[in-house]
N, C-alpha and C positions, 0 to 999 in steps of 0.2 A: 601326530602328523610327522612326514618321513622331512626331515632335515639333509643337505648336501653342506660339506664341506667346500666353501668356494676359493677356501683356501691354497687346494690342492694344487700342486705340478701339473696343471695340465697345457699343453699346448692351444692357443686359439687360433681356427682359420683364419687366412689374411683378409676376408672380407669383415669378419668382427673386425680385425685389428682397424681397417680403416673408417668403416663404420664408426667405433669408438674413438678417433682421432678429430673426425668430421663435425660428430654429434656431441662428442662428450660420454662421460661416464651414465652406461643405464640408471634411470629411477627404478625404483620398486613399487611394486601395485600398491601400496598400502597408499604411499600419496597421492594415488588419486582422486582424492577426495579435494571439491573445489572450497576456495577459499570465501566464505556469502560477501558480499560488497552492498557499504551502505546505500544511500538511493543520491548521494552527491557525486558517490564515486561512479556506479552503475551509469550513472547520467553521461559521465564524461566517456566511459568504455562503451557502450552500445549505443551513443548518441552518433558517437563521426561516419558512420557510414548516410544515415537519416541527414542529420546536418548538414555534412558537406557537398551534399546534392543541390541546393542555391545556391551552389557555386556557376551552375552550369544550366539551369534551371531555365531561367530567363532570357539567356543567351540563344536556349534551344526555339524558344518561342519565336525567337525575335527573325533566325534562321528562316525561318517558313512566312512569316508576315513580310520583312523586310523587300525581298525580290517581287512581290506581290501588289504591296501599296504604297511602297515606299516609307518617306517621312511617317506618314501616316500610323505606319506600323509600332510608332511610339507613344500613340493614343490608344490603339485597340491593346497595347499588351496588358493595360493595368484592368479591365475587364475579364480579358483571359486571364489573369490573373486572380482576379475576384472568384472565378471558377472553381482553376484549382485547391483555392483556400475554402471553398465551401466541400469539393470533393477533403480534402483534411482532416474539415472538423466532424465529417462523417465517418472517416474510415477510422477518427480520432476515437469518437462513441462505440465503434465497434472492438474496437483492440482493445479497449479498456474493458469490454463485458469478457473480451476472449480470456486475458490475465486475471480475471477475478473468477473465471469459471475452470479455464485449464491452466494448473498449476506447473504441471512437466512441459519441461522446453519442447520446442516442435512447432508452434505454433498453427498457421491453417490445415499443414497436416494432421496433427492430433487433431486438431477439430473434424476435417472432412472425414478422418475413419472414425470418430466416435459416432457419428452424424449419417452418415453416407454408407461406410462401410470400408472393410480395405482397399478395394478395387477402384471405387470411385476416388478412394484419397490418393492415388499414384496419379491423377491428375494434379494436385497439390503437388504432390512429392517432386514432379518432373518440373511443376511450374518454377518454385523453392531450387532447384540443384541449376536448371538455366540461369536463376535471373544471382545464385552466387559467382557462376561462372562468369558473366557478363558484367558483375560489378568488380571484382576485380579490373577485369578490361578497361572499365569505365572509366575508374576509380584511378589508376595508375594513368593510365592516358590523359586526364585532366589533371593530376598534378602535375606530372612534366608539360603540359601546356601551359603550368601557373609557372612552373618554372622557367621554361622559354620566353614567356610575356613580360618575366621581368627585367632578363636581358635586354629585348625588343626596344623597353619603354626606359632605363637607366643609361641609353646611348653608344653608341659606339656601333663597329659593322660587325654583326650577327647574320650575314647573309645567308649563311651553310648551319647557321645553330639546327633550323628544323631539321636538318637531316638524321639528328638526333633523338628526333623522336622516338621511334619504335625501338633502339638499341638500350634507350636510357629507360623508355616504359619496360624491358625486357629484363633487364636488371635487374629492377627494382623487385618483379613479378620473381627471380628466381631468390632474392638476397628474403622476401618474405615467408618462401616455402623454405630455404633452409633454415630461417630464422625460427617459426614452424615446428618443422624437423627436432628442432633442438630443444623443442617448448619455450618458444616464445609467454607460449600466454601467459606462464606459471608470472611474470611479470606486468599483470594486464593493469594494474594501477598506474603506469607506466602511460600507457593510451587513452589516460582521461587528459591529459593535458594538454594535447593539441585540441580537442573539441574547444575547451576553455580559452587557448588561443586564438580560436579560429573567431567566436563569440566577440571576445573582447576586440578584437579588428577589425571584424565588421561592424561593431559596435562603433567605433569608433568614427570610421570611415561615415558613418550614418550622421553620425550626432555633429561631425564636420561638415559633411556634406548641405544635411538639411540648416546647419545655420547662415554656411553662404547664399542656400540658395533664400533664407528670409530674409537677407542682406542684397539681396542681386548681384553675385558676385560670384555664380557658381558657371561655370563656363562649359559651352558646347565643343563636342569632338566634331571632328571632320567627318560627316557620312559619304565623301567622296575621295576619301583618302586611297592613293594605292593598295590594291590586297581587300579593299572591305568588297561584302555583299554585294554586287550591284540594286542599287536603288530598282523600284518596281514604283510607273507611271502612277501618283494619286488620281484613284479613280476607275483604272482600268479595272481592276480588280471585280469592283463593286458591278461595273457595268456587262463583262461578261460572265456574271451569275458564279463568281468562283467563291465568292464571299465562305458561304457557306462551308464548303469542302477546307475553305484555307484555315478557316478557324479551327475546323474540327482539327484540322493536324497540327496548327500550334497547341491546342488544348492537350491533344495527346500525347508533344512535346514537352510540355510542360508536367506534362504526370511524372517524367524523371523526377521534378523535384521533391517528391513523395517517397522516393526508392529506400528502402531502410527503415520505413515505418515499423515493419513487423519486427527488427530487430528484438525489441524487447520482447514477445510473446516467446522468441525463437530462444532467449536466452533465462527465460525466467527462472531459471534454477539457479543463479548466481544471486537472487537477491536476497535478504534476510526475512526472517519469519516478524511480521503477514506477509507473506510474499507477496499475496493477490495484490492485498492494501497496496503495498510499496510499489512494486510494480505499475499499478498504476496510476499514482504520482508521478512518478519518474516518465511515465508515457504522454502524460499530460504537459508536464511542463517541456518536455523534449518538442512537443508539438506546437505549445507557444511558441517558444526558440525560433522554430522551423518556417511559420509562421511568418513569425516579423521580417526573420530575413530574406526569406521570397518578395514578401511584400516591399521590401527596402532596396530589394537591391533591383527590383522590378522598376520603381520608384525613382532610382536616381536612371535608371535608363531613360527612363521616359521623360527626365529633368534634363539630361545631360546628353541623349541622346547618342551613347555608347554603341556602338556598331558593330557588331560579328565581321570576321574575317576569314575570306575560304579557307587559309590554310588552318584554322584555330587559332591563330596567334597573333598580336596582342587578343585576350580574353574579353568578354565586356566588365567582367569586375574587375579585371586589370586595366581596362583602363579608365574605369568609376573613380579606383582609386588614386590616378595619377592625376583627373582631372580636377577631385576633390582637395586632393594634398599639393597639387602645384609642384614645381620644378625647381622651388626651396632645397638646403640641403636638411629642414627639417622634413619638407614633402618626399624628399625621396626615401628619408628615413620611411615615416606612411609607408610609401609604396612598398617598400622592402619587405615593415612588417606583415602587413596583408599578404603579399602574395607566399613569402615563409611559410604564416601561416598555412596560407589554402591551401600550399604543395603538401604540408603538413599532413595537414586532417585528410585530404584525399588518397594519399599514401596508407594511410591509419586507417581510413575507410575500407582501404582494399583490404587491408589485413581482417577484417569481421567473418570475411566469408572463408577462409583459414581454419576457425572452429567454429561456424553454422553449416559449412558444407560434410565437414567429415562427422558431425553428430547427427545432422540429418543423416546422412548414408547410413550410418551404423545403426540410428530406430527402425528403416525403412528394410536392411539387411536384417534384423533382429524381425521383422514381419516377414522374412522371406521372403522379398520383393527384388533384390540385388546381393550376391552373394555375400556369402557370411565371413570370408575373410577384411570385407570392412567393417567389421564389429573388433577386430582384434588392433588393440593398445600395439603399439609399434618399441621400438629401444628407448626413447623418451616421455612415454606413457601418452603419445601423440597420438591421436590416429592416420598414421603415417602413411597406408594406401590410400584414404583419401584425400590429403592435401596432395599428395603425386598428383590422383588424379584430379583435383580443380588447375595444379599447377598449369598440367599436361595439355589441356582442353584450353585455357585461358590464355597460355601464350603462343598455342597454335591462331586462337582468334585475333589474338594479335597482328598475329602477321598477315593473316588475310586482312584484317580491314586496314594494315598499316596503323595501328592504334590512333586514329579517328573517333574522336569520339562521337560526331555528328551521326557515323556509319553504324556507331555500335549503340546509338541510343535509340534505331529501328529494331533491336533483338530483345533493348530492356524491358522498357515497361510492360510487352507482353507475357511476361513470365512475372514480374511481380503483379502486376492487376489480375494477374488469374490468380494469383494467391488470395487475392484481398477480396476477391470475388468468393474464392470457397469458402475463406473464413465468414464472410457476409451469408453466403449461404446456410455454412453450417449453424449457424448460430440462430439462423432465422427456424431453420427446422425443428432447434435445441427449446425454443422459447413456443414454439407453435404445440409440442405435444406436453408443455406445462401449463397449471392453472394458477399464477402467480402474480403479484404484486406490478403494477408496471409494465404489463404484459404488451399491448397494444404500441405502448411504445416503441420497448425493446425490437416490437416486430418491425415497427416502423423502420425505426433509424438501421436496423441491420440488413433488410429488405432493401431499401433505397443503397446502403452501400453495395451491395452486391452487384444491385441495377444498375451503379453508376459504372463500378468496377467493369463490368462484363461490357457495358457500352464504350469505356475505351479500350478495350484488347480488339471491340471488334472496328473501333475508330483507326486505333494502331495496325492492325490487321491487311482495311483495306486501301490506310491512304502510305501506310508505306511499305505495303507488300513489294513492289519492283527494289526498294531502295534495299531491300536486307530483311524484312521482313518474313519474305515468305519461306525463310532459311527456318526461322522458330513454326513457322506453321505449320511442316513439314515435322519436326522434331516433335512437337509436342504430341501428336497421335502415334509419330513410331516410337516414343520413350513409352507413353503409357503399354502401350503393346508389350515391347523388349521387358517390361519390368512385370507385369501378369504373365509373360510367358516364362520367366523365370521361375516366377512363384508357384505356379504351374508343375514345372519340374520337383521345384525341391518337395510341392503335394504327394505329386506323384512318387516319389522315391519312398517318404514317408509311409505310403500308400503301402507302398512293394515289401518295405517293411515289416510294417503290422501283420499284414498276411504271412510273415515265414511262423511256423507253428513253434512254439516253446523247446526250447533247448534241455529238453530232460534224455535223459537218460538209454529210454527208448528209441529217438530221434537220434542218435547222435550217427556217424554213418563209422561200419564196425569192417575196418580192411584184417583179409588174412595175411599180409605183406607187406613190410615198410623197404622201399628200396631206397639209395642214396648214388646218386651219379654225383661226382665232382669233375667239375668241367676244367681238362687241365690244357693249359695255353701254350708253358713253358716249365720249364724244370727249373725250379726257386721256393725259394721257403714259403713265398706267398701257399703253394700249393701243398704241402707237409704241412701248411696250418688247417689247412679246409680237409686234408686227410683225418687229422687230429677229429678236429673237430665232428665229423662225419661218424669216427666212430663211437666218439660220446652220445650219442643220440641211440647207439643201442638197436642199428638197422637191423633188417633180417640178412641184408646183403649190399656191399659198399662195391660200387665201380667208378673209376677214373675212367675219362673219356675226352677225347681229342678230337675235334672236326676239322680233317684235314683240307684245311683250304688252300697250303703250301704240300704238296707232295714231296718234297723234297726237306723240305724243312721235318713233316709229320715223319718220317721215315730217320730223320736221326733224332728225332725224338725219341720214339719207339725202342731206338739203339742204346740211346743214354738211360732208359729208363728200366730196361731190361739189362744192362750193364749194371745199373744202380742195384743195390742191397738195401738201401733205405725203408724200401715199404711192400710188402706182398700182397698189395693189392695190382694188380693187372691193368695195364694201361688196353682200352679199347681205341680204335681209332676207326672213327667214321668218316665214310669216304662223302667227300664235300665237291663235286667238281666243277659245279656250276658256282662256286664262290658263294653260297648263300647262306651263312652260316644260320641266322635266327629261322630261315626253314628247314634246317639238317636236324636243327636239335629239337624243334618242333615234333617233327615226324619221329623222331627218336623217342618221346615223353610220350607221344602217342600210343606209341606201339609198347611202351613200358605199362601204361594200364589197361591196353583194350581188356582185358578178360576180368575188369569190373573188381576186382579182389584186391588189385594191386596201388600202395601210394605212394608215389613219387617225391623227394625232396633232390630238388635239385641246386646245386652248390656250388657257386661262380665265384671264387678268388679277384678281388678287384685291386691292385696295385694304386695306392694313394701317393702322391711324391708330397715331400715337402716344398720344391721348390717353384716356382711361376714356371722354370721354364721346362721343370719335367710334368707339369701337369699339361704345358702347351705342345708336348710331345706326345702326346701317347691317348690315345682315342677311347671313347666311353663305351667301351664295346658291353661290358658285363650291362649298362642299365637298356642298352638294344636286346640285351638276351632278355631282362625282367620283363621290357613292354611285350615282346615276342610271344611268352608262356605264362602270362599270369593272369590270364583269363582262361587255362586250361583246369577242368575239370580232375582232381582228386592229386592236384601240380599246386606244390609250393616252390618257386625261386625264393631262394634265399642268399644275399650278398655278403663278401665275407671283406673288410676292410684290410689292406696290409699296406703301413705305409712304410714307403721306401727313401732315403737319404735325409731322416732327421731322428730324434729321437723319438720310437714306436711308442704307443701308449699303452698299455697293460691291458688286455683284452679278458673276460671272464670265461670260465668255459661255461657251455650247456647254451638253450636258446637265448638269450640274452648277451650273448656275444655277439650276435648279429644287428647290424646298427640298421641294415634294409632289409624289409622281405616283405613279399608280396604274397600271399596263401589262398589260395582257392578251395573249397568241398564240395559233395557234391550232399542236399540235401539243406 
């Protein structure tokens, strides 16, 4: 294998230079290779996105009950509730059959194209790439609400904090993409430890909570307090037949708390051999976790009777936790910890979709579904176009919903329950054409998850289509579309391909004439190199050529150049009047092969500056000549570098001096 010296003199462009300032010194491909992670640590890294979503979970519930039945709505959550934990432990049964059956990361997608096909999986695909972009959003926007809540609730005037929000969610959303950028992850043992924080706080807060409350001593929030939900008349509700519809949409509110289930199927190539085994352990006990503290924190709401607030702030777990720990300065300790916490893991949460969105891109790119430059490792062995683009997409959502989470948790669930619906799918399909052990079962429990899955995207669908909804409903048909019609293309090229006939010998196309124009702009060495050059190729016939776009200037050219002894080649000057230079030289390359025999190289001298302000001077005219000619038949442009006010770099002769060229044949 050929070896470079990287030792060499050589100059780097000032975008490396800053590039490497920004990012740090390149990795090398070799470490690529991921680090396996036990199933304590795995737990803590792929758990906080799953976790941290009963942060918010109950509160979303409580949002839709709340204006509806009022008080009331602290009875019906722990039901809705009961729901959600049964949707859980089914979609719990199903993940676990997905990691013991697909071992490569990817999760409902690998399964829908194993299952369905590739076409049918770019439903997954698009479901998976939404609901990374939307957790991010999520994700950052809720911890800066744990962090404003804690201001709120430790006293003092926070009047103008929320205005805070979206600047300080923005931040955080750019400081994670450069963090990213720079490979963050290669430090992922790093982001188990807020999960374990996040646990042991809630943990806490629980084990405090429920002993006041067997003491009688655990105290109610104000549900009339300034800023909260307006109460909804007990009864109203029930009595104009809304029952039904209002549950359905806290239920499907309540599906957030689920978001990050699939983490693990998506990430299963980090865990050690048995994978399947570990993996799903780790999926298992993540789900208990998740579990308890839906159910806990559901639990003290309905104990404590914690209230949503329009603007998001104070949180209801924030203020579970102040009304648990009291207004001690051991309580405010409590409350500190907890909400630290939350901002924690929710921050960390947003960071998951960092590398599940740029790995899915790259399987999905590597299926030809999305171009193939998201498959290419960036300066940090990152896949660096696509955390741009989850950046890019996520903090535009930002701004439109003003990072709201209430706004942005009408986008979620329906891109993750279409996931958990394909996996439910595919799996049911996977087990339908086997004759195996447990079969009936497997069909059962992965059948009912699919069913339940598909009945909340279309719960989500229609009860908060007007709220932000029908933004993903709208996407999800034209992403499937955009990404088959892509792959579409790259078939079709493939296609164009295969049909050119073998490149022997017979085929090859046989010119009686090789001619060489060099296109001369100005009288400079740049131009005596591209002569040089020109006649190393061995033409039948070299001509210099000028398209005179300046008459006045072309005409002492002419003079200087014909004055000059330098070089016996002939300057031609083509008369240019209309200023149209990439059409003069066009017609010119034209008329150089009509008679079929003749081929063309043509020879553009492009002056490089070293300096910012002599590159901001002087215009890309030679890469307008390349676009111009280099779909012309039996025409190769070829660009020829010369830099000007630094020290030039040693150029080789023959074709390989040329650092651009663009070649066309005919045949």
């Amino acid at each position: 294998m050929l070896t470079t010296d990287h030792d060499a003199d050589l100059p780097e462009p000032l975008s490396y230079r800053l590039k490497r300032q920004l990012l740090g010194p390149p990795l090398v491909t070799a470490k690529s290779k991921q680090q396996k992670l036990g199933n304590r640590t795995a737990l803590g890294v792929l758990a906080s996105d799953c976790v941290s979503s009963s942060a918010y979970g109950s509160e979303e519930m409580l949002r839709v009950l709340v204006p509806v039945v009022g008080v009331a709505a602290f009875t019906l959550l722990m039901p809705v509730t009961g729901a959600i934990l049964f949707v859980l432990v089914l979609l719990t049964l199903c993940y676990s059959d997905v990691v013991m059956i697909y071992t490569r990361a990817g999760g409902s997608y690998v399964v829908a194209r194993e299952n369905f096909g590739p076409d049918v999986a770019q439903i997954a695909a698009v479901a998976l790439l939404v609901d990374y972009v939307v957790t991010v959003a999520v994700q950052v926007s809720a911890g800066t609400n744990a962090l404003i809540s804690l201001a709120h609730l430790v006293g003092g005037d926070w009047t103008g904090l929320d205005h805070l929000q979206v600047p300080v969610s923005v931040g955080v959303v750019v400081l994670l993409a450069y963090g990213n950028l720079r490979g963050l992850r290669e430090a992922g043992r790093v982001f188990a430890v807020p999960a374990f924080l996040f646990m042991g706080a809630v943990g806490l807060m629980l084990a405090v909570g429920l002993a006041r409350w067997a003491f009688g001593d655990l105290p109610h929030a104000d549900v009339r307090a300034a800023g909260a939900v307006p109460l909804g008349e007990e009864g109203s509700g029930w009595l104009y037949g809304a029952t039904l519809f209002m549950v359905l949409r806290a239920f499907a509110n309540g599906g957030s708390s689920l978001t990050g289930l699939e983490a693990i199927s998506n990430g299963i190539s980090v865990f050690r051999e048995p994978q399947g085994r570990n993996a799903r352990r780790t999926l298992i006990t993540m789900s208990c976790v998740l579990g308890i503290l839906v159910l806990g924190i559901s639990g003290l709401a309905h104990l404590t009777h914690a209230i949503p607030y329009t603007d998001g702030t104070p949180t209801v777990i924030a203020q579970e936790a102040h009304l648990v720990f009291g207004d001690s300065w051991a309580g405010t300790a409590g409350l500190v910890f907890v909400q630290l916490a939350t901002a924690l893991i929710l921050y960390t949460g947003a960071n998951t979709p960092f590398v599940g969105f740029p790995y899915l891109a790259s399987f999905v790119a590597e299926d030809r579904f999305l171009p193939r430059r998201l498959t290419r490792r960036g300066h940090r062995l990152a896949f660096s176009n696509g955390i741009i683009t989850l950046s890019v997409v996520a903090l535009a959502l930002l701004l439109v919903t003003n990072a709201n989470v209430d706004k942005l948790v009408a986008l979620y669930a329906i891109g993750v329950f279409t996931a958990f619906t394909m996996a439910g799918a595919g799996l049911t399909a996977y087990h339908f054409r086997r004759r195996e052990a447990g079969r009936a079962w497997k069909l059962a429990v992965n059948g009912t998850a699919a069913v339940v899955s598909a009945a909340v995207v279309l719960i989500f669908a229609v009860t908060k289509f007007t709220e932000g909804a029908w933004l993903v409903v709208v996407v999800f048909p034209l992403g499937v579309w955009v990404l088959i019609r892509i792959n579409r293309e790259y078939r079709a090229e493939a296609a164009a391909l295969a049909m050119l006939p073998p490149a022997d010998e017979s085929d090859r196309p046989r010119w009686q004439r090789h001619v060489v124009y060099v296109l001369i702009d100005s009288y400079d060495p740049a131009v005596f190199q591209a002569l040089r050059y020109a006649h190393e190729l061995r033409p039948d016939e070299v001509r210099a050529v000028h398209a005179a776009v300046d008459t006045v200037r072309a005409r002492r050219l002419a003079e200087h150049w014909q004055a000059s002894r330098a070089t016996d080649v002939p300057l031609e000057v083509v008369d240019c009047p209309d200023r149209r230079l990439e059409r003069a030289l066009t017609e010119l390359a034209v008329a150089a092969v009509a008679d079929g025999r003749t081929a063309l190289t043509l020879l553009v001298p492009r002056r490089t500056y070293y300096t910012v302000l002599g590159r901001l001077l002087h215009r890309g005219t030679a890469e307008r000549v390349v676009r111009a000619l280099d779909k012309l038949p039996s025409v190769a442009v070829t660009i020829l570098p010369y830099t000007v006010g630094g020290a030039r770099v040693p150029r080789p002769h023959g074709p390989s001096g040329a650092s651009e060229s663009s070649k066309n044949s005919e045949g």
